[in-house]
N, C-alpha and C positions, 0 to 999 in steps of 0.2 A: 388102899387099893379098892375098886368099884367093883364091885361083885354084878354078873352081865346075866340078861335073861336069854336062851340059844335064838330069838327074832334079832337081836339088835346087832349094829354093824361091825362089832370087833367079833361076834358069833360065824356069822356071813362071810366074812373076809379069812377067817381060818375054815370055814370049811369048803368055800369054794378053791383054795389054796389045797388042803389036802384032796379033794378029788381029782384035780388037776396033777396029784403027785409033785405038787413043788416043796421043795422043804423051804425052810426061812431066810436061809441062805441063798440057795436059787432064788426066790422074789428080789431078798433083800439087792443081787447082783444085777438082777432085770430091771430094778426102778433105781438103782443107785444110790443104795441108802445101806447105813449098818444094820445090821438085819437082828441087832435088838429095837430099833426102831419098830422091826416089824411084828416081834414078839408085845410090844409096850402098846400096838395099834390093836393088834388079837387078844390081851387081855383086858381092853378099854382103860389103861395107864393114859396113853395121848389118845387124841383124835384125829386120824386122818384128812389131810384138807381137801378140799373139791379137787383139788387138781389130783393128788394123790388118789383119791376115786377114781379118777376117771383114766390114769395108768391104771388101776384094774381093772376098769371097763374095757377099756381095748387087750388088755391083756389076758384076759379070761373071756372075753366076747358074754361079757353078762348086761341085764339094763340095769342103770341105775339105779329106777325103782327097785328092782330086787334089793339091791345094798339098803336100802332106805326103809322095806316091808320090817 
């Protein structure tokens, strides 16, 4: 497992997720994916692809660059 620094994008992507009050299940329902997917993308297991970014971008109304800082 890859152990993550709180800047990078599997950090980003859980905490814009919890502000937003979504649990892993709600996302995982809203992008259409098993929502260990989306646990495996929040502890940097997989990496998310541009496309899948960019369902968060519209989905949380965040910019990209944020995902990316």
């Amino acid at each position: 497992m890859v152990l993550l620094l709180e800047n990078d994008i599997a950090s980003r992507l859980r905490i814009i997720r919890e502000k937003l009050n979504y649990t892993q299940t709600d996302l995982a329902k809203k992008i259409n994916c098993p929502y260990s997917t989306i646990s495996r993308y929040e502890t940097g297991v997989m990496k998310p692809s541009y496309d899948i970014l960019d369902l968060y971008r519209k989905l949380f109304n965040v910019n990209m660059n944020w995902l990316f800082s």
